[in-house]
LODOTOR-693196 format. One record per residue: chain; x, y, z of N, C-alpha, C in turn; residue number from 1; residue in one letter. Coordinates in steps of 0.05 Angstrom, whole numbers, always signed. Layout:
REM LODOTOR-693196
{A {X Y Z} {X Y Z} {X Y Z} NUM a} ...
REM end
This chain:
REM LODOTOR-693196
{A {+17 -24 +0} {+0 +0 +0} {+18 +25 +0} 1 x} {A {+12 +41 -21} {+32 +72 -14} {+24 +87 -3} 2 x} {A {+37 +91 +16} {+32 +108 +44} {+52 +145 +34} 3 x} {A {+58 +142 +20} {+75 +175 +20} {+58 +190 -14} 4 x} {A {+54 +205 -18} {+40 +221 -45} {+58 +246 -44} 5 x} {A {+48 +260 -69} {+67 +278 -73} {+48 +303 -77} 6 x} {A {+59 +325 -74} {+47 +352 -68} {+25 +358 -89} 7 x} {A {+10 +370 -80} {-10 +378 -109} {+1 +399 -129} 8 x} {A {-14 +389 -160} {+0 +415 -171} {-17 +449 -163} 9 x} {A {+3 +466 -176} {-15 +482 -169} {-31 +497 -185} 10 x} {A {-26 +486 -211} {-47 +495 -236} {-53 +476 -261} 11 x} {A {-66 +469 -263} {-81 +436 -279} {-85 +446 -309} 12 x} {A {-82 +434 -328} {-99 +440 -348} {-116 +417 -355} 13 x} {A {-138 +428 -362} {-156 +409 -367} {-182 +408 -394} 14 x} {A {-165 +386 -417} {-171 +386 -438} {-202 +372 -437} 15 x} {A {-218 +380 -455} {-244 +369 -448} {-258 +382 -434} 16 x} {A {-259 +398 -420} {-267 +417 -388} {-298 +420 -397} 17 x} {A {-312 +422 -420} {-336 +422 -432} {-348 +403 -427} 18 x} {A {-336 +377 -426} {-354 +352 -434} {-366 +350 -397} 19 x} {A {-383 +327 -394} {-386 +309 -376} {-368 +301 -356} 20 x} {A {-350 +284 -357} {-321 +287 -339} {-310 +309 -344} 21 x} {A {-302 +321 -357} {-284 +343 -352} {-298 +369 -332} 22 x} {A {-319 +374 -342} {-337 +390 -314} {-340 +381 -291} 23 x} {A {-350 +351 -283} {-350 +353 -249} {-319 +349 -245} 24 x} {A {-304 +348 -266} {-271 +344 -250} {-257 +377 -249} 25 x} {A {-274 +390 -263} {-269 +422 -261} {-277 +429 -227} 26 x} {A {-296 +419 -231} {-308 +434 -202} {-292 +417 -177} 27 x} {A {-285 +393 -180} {-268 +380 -156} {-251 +399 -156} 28 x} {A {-231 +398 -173} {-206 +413 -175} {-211 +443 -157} 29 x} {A {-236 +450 -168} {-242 +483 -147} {-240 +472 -121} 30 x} {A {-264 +458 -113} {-267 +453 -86} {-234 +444 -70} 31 x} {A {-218 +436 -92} {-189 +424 -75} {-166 +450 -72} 32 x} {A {-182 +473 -74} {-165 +492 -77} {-150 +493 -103} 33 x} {A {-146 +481 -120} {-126 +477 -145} {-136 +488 -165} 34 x} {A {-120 +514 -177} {-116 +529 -205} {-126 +505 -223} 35 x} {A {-145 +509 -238} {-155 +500 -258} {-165 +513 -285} 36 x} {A {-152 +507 -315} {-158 +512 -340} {-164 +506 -346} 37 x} {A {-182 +506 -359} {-204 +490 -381} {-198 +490 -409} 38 x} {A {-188 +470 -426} {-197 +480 -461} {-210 +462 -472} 39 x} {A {-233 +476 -483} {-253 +457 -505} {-260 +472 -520} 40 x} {A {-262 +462 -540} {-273 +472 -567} {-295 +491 -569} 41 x} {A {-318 +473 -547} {-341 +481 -544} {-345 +500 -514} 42 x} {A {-370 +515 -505} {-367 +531 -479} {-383 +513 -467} 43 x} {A {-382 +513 -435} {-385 +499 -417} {-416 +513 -405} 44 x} {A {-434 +499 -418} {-462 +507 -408} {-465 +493 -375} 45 x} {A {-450 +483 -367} {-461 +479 -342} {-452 +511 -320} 46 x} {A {-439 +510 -314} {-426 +527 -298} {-404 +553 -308} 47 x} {A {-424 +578 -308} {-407 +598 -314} {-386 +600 -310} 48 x} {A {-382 +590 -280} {-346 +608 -271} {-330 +584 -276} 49 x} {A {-328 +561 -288} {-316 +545 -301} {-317 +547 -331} 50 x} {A {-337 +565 -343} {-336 +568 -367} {-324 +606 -378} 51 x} {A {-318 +609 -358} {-299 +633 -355} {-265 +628 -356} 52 x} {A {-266 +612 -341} {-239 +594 -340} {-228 +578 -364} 53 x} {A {-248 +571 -386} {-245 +552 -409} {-226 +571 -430} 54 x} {A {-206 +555 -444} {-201 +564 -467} {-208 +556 -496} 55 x} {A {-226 +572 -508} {-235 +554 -543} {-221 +559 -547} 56 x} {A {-209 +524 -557} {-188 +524 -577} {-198 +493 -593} 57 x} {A {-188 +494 -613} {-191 +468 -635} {-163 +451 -631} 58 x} {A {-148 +437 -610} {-140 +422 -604} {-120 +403 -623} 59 x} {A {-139 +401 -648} {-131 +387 -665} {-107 +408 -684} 60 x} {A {-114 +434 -682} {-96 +457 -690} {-71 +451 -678} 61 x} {A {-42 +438 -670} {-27 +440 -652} {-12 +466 -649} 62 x} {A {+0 +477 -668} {+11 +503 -674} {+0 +526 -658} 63 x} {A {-23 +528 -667} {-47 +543 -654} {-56 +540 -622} 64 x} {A {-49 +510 -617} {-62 +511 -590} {-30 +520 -567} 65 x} {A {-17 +509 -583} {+13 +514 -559} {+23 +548 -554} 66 x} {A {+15 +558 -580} {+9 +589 -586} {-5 +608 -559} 67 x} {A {-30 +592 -553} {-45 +600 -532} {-54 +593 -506} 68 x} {A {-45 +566 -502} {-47 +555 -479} {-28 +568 -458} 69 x} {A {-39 +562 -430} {-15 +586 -416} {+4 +561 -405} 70 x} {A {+28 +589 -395} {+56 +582 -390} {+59 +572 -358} 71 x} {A {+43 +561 -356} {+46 +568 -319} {+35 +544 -310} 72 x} {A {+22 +526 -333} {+5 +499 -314} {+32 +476 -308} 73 x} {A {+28 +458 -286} {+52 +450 -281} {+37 +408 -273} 74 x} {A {+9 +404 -298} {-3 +381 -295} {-22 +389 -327} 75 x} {A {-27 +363 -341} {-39 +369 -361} {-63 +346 -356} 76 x} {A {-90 +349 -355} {-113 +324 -358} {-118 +321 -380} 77 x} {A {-111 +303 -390} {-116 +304 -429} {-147 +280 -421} 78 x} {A {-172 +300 -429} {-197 +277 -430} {-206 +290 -458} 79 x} {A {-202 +306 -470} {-215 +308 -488} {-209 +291 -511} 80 x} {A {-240 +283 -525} {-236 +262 -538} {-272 +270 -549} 81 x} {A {-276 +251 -580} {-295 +242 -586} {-302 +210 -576} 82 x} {A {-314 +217 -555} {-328 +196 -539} {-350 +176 -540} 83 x} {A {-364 +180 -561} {-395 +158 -566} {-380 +136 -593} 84 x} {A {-377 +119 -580} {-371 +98 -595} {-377 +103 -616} 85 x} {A {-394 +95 -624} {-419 +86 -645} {-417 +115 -663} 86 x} {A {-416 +129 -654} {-409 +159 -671} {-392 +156 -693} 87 x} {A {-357 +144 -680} {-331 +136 -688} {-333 +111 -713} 88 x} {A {-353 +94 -700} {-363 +75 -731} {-380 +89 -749} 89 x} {A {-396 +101 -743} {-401 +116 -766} {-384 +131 -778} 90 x} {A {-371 +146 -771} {-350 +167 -776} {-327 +166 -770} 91 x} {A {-301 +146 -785} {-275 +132 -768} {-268 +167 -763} 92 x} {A {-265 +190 -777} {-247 +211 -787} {-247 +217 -755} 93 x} {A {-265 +218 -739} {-273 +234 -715} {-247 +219 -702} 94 x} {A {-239 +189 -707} {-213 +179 -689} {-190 +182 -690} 95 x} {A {-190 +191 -722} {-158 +211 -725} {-161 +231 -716} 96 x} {A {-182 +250 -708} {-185 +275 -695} {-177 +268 -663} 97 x} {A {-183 +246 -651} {-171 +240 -623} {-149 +235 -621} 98 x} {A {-134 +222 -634} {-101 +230 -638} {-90 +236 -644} 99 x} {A {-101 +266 -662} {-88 +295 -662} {-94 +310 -639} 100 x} {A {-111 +307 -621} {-115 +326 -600} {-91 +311 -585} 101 x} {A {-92 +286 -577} {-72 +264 -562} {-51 +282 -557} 102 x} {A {-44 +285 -591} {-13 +299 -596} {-7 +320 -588} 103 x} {A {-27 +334 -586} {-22 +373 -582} {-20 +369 -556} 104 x} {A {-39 +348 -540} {-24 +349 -508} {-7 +345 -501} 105 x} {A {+8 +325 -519} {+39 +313 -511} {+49 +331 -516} 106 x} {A {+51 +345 -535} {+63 +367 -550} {+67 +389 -522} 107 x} {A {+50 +398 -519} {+46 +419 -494} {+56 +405 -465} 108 x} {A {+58 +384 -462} {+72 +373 -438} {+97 +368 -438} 109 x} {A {+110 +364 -472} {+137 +363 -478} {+146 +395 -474} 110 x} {A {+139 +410 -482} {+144 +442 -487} {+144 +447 -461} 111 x} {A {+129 +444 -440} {+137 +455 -416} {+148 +439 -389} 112 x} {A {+152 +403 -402} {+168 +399 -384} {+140 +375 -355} 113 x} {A {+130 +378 -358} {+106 +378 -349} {+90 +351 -349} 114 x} {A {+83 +337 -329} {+69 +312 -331} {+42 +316 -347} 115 x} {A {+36 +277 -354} {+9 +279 -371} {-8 +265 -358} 116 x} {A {-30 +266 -349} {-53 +236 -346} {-68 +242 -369} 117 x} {A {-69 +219 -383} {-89 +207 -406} {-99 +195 -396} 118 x} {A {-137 +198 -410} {-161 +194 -403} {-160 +167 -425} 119 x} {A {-154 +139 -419} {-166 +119 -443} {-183 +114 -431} 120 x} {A {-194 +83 -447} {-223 +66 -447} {-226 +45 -438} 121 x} {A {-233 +30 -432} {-243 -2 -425} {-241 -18 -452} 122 x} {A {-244 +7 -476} {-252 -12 -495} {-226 -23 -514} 123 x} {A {-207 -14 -499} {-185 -26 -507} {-176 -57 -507} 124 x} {A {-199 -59 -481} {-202 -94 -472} {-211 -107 -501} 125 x} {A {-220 -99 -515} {-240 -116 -536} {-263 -134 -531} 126 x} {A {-269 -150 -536} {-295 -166 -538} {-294 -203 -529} 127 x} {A {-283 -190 -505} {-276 -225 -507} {-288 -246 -491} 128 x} {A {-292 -234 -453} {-308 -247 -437} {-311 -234 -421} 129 x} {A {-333 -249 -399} {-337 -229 -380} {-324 -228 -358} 130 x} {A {-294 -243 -354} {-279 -240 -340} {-265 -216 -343} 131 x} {A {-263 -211 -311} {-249 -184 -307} {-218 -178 -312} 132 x} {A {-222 -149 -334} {-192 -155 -339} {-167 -136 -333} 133 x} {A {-142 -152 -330} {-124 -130 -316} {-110 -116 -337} 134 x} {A {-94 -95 -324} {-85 -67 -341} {-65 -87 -367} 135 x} {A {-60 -108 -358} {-38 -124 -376} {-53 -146 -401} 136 x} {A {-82 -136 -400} {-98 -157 -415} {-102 -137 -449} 137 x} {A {-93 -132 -464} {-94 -112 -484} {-84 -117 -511} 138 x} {A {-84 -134 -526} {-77 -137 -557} {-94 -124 -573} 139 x} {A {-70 -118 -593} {-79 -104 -623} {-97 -114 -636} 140 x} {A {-104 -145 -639} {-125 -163 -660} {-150 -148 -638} 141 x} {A {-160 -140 -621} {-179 -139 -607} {-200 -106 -607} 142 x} {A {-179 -91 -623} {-190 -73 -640} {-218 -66 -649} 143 x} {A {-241 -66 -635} {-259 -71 -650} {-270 -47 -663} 144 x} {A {-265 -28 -660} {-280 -3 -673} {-256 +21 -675} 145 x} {A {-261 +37 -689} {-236 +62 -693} {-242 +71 -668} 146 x} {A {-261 +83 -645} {-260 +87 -624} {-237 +76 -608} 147 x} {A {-234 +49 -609} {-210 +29 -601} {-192 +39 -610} 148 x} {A {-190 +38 -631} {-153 +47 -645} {-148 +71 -636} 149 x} {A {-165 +92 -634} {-150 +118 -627} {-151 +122 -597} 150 x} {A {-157 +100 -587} {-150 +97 -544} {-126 +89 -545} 151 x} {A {-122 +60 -568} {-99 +48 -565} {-78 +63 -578} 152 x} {A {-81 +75 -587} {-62 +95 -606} {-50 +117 -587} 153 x} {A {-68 +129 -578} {-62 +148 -554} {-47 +141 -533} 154 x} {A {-53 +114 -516} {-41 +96 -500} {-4 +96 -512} 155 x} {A {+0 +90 -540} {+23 +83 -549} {+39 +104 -543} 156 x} {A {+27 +136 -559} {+40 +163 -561} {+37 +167 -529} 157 x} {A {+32 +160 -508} {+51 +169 -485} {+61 +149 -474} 158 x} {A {+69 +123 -492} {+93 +120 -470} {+114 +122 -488} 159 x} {A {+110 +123 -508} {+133 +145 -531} {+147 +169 -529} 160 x} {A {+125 +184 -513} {+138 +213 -507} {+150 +204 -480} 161 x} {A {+147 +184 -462} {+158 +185 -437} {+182 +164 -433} 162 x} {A {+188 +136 -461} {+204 +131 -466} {+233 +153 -476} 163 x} {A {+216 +169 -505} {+236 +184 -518} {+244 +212 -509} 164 x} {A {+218 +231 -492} {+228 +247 -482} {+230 +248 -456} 165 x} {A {+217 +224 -438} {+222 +230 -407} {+198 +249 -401} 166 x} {A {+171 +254 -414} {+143 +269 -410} {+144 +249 -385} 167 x} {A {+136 +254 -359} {+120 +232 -337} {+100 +232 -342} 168 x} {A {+79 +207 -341} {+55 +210 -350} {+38 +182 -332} 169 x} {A {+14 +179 -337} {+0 +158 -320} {-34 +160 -334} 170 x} {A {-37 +132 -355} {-66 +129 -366} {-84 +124 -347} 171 x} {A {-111 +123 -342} {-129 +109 -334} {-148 +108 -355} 172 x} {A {-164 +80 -357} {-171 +68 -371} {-205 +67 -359} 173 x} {A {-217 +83 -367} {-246 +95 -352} {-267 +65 -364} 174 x} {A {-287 +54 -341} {-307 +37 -353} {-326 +65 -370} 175 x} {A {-351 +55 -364} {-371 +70 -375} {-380 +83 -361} 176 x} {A {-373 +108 -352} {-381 +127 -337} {-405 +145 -353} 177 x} {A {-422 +143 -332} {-450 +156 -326} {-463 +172 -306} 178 x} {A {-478 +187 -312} {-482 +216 -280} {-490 +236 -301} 179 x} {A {-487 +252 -285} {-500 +288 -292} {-471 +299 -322} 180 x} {A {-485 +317 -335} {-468 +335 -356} {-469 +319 -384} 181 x} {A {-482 +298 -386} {-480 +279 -406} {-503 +286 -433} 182 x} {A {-503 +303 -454} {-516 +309 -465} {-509 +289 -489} 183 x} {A {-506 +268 -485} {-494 +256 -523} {-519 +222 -509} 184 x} {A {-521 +220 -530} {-547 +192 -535} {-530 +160 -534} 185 x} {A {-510 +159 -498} {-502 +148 -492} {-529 +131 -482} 186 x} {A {-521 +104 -476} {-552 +88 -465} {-568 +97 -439} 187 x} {A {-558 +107 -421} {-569 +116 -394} {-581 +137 -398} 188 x} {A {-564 +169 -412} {-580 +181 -410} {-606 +173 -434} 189 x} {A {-603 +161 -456} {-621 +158 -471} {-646 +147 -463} 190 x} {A {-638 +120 -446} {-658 +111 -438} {-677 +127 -419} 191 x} {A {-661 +144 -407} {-684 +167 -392} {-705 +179 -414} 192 x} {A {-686 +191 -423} {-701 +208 -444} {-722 +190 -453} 193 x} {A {-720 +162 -463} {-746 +159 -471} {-763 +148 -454} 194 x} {A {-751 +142 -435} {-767 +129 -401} {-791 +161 -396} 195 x} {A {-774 +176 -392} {-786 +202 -392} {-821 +206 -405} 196 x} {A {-805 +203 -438} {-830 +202 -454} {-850 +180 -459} 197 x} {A {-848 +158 -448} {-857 +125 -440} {-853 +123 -472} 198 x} {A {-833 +118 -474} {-824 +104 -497} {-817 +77 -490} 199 x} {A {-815 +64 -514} {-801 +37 -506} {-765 +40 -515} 200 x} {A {-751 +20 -497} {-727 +27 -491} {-711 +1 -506} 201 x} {A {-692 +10 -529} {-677 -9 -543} {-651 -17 -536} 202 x} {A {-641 -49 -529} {-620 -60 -517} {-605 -68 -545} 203 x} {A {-585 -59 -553} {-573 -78 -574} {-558 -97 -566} 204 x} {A {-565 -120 -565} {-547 -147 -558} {-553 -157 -530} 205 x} {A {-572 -183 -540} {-586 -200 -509} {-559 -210 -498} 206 x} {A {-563 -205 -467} {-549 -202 -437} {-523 -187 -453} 207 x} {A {-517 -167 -462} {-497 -146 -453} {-487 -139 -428} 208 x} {A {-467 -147 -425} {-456 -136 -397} {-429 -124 -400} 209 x} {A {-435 -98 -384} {-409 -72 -377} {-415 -67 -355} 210 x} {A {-385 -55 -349} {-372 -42 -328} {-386 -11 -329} 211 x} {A {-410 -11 -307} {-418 +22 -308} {-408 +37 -277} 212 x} {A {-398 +64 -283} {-378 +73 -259} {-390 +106 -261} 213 x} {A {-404 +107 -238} {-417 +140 -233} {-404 +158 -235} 214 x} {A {-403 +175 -251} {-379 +201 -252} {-366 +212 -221} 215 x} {A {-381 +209 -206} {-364 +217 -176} {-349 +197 -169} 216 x} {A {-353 +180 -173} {-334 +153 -166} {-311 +158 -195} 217 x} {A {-319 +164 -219} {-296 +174 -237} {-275 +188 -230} 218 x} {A {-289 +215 -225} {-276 +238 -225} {-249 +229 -196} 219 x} {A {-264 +224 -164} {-250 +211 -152} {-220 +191 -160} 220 x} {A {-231 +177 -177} {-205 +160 -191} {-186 +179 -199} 221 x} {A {-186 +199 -212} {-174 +222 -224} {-164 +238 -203} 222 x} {A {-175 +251 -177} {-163 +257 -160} {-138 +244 -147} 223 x} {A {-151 +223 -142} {-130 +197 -130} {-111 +194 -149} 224 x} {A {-105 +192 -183} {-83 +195 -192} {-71 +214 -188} 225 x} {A {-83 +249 -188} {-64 +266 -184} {-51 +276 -149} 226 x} {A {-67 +265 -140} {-61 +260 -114} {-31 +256 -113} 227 x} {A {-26 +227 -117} {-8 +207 -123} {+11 +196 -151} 228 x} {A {+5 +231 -166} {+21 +222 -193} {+56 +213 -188} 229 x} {A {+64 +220 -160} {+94 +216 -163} {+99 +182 -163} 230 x} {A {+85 +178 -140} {+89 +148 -143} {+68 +121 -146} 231 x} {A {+57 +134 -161} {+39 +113 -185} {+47 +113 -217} 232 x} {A {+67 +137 -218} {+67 +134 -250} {+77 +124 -269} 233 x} {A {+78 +124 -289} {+83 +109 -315} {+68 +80 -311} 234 x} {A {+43 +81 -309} {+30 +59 -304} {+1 +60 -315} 235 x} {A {-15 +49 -318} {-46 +55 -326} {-54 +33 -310} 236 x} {A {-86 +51 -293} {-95 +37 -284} {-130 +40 -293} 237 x} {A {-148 +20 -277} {-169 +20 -289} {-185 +45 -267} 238 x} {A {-202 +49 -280} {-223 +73 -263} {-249 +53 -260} 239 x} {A {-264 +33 -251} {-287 +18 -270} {-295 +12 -239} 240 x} {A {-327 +3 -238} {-341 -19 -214} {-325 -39 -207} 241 x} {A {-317 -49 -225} {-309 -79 -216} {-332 -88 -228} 242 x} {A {-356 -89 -227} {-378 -107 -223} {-392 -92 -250} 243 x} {A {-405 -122 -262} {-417 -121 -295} {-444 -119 -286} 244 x} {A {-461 -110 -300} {-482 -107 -305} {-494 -101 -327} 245 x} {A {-511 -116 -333} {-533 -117 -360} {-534 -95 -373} 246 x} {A {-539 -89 -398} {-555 -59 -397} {-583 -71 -403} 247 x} {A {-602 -88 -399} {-627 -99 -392} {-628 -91 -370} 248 x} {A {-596 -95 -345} {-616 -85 -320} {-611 -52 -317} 249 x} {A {-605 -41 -335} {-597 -11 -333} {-628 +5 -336} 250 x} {A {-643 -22 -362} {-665 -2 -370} {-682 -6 -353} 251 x} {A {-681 -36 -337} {-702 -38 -318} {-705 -22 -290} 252 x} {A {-669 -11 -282} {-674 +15 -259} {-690 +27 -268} 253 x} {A {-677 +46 -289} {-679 +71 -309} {-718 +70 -302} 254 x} {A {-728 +51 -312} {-761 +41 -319} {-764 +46 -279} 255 x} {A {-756 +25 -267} {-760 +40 -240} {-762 +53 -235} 256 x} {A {-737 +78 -227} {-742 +105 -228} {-762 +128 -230} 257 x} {A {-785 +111 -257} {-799 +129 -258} {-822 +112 -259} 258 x} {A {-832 +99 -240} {-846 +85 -235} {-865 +74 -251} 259 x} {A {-850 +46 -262} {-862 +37 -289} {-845 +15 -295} 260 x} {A {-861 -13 -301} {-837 -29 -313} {-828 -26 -340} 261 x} {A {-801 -33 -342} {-792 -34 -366} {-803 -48 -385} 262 x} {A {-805 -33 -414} {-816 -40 -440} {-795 -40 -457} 263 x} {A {-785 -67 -464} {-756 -68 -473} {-757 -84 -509} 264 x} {A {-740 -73 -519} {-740 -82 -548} {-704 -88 -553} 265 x} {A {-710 -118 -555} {-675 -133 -551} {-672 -132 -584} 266 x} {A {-651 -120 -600} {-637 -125 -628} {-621 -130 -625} 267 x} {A {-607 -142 -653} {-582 -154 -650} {-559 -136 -650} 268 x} {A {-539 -142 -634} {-512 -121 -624} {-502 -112 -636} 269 x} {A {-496 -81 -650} {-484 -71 -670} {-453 -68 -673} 270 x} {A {-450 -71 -690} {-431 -85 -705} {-402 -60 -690} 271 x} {A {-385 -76 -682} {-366 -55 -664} {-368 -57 -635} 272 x} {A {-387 -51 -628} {-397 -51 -604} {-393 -78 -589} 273 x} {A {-370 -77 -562} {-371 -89 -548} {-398 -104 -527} 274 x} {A {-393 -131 -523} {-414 -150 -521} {-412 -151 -488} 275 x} {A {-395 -152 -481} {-376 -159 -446} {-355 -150 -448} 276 x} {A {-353 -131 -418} {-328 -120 -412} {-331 -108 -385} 277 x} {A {-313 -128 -364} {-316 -115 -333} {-284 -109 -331} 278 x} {A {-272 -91 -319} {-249 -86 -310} {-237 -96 -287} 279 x} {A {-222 -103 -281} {-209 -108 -252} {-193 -85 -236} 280 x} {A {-207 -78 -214} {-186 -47 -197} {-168 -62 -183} 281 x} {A {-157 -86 -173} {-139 -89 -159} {-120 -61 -163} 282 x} {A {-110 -61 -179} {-82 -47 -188} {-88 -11 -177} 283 x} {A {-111 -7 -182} {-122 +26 -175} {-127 +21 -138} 284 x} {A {-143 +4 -138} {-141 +12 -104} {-115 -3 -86} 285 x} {A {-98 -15 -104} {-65 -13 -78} {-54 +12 -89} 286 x} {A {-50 +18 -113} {-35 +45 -108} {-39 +73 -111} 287 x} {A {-71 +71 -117} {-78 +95 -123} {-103 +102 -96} 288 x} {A {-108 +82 -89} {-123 +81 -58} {-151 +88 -72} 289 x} {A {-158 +88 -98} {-177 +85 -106} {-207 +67 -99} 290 x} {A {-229 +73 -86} {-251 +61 -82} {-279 +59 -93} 291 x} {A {-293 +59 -114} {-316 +59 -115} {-338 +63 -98} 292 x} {A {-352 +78 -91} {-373 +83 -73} {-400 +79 -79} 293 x} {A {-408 +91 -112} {-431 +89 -108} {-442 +66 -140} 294 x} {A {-458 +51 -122} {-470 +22 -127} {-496 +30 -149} 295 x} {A {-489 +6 -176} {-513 +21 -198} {-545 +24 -185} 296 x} {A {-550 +16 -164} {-574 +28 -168} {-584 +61 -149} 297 x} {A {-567 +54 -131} {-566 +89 -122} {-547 +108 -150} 298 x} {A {-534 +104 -158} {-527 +117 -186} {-548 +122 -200} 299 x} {A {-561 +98 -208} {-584 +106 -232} {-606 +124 -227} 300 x} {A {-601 +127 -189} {-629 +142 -175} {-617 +166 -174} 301 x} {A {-598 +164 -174} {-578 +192 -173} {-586 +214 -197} 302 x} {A {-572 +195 -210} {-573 +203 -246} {-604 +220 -254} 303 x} {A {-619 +193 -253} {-654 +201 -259} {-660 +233 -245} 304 x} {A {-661 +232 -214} {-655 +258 -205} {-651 +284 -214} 305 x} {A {-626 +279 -224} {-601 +300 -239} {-616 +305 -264} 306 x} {A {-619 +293 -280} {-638 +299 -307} {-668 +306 -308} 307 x} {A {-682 +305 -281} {-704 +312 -281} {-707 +342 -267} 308 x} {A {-688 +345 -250} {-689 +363 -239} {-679 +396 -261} 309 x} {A {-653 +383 -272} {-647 +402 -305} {-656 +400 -331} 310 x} {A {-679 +380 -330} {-698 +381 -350} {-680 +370 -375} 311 x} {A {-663 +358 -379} {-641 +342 -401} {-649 +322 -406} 312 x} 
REM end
């Protein structure tokens, strides 16, 4: 167990700061006292004074972004990314756009000298069982979608820059994180939305089972790495439950929630899209003291909550 951590930084940058994770990890970062930047493309409709803090920039520009990013952050959170799977199969181009942004972070962490945490995926695991798998379970054939290649791609370019230039850096490898700020037609919030409207709720692929992990229990993971970036790093670890769950039983909270059983329509699993995938935290909670707290069905009551109350 590591008992000694290393000082906090005292000014973060934080790529993504727009999306879902990158906002409640904006606001941790406030609450911890810690200087926090924001750059995203897009402005941060949740919270003004974090969207005061943001810098638009196009990421994928590198020239442009090293131009304007400031001189003074001394930690980089690289989460920004095109994140809905299923988007990336429709559209591989969006995955070369994730490892041009990849680059402009390394880029900016080489230029100033400066550690990296990269935000990867679970889905680097591929499609294989529902045994839980460790940070060392990861081959190339297992590739299943360009979403995959440009995690695994990103994964490669930092231990490249920390082989060839000595960047310090430390991945975590996020399950399927779900909670508040999520505006994209991921399954949870979707299934609200149509739970909402008593729609009936579509499963692609009978007993699907993933690793689902509440953005406070995320964002937490993320603390706990920078907490402890001195002596956890050059390592990736997982961010995830531990524990699989259906997305049959996601729609049947979700249908809970709003008091009503679920009306479910099972198709067959689209093509890319992982079938089973649970992660194993051994590795995050010995050295990152990492814990999971909250359990999918107070999550999903959480969640429901959160979207009803902001009308999303």
């Amino acid at each position: 167990m590591i008992t000694n951590q290393m000082s906090m930084p005292k000014h973060v940058l934080v790529t993504g700061s727009s999306g879902m994770i990158g906002t409640r990890l904006m606001e941790r970062l406030r609450d911890a006292g810690i200087v926090a930047t924001g750059v995203d493309i897009k402005p941060n409709r949740w919270d003004a004074e974090i969207g005061g803090r943001t810098i638009r920039l196009d990421l994928r520009d590198t020239a442009a972004s090293l131009a304007q990013l400031p001189t003074d952050a001394d930690m980089v959170i690289h989460l920004a990314a095109h994140a809905r799977v299923f988007d990336l199969i429709q559209r591989p181009e969006l995955a070369r756009e994730n490892v041009e942004t990849t680059f402009t972070a390394l880029e900016y962490a080489r230029a100033r000298k400066i550690p990296i945490l990269f935000a990867s995926s679970r889905e680097v695991y591929g499609d294989t069982s529902e045994a839980a798998h460790r940070e060392d379970d990861v081959h190339l054939e297992r590739s299943e979608n360009p979403y995959t290649a440009s995690k695994m791609s990103g994964e490669a370019f930092v231990w490249a820059y920390r082989r060839c230039y000595g960047v310090p850096s430390l991945t975590l490898r996020f399950a399927n994180a779900y909670g508040m700020y999520d505006l994209h037609d991921r399954v949870i919030p979707l299934f609200i939305r149509r739970s909402r409207e008593g729609k009936e709720l579509v499963v692609y692929g009978k007993g699907k089972t993933l690793d689902f992990i509440h953005i406070d229990d995320a964002v937490s993971g993320i603390m706990r790495a920078v907490e402890r970036f001195d002596v956890a790093k050059d390592n990736v670890y997982n961010i995830a439950s531990g524990v699989g769950t259906t997305v049959l039983q996601i729609a049947e909270l979700v249908s809970k929630a709003f008091g009503r059983s679920a009306s479910v329509h099972i198709e067959e699993n689209r093509t890319g899209e992982v079938m089973a995938c649970v992660a194993d935290t051994a590795l995050a909670r010995e050295r990152l003291g990492f814990e999971p707290t909250i359990g999918i069905e107070e999550g999903i009551a959480r969640t429901v909550d959160w979207y009803r109350s902001h009308d999303v």
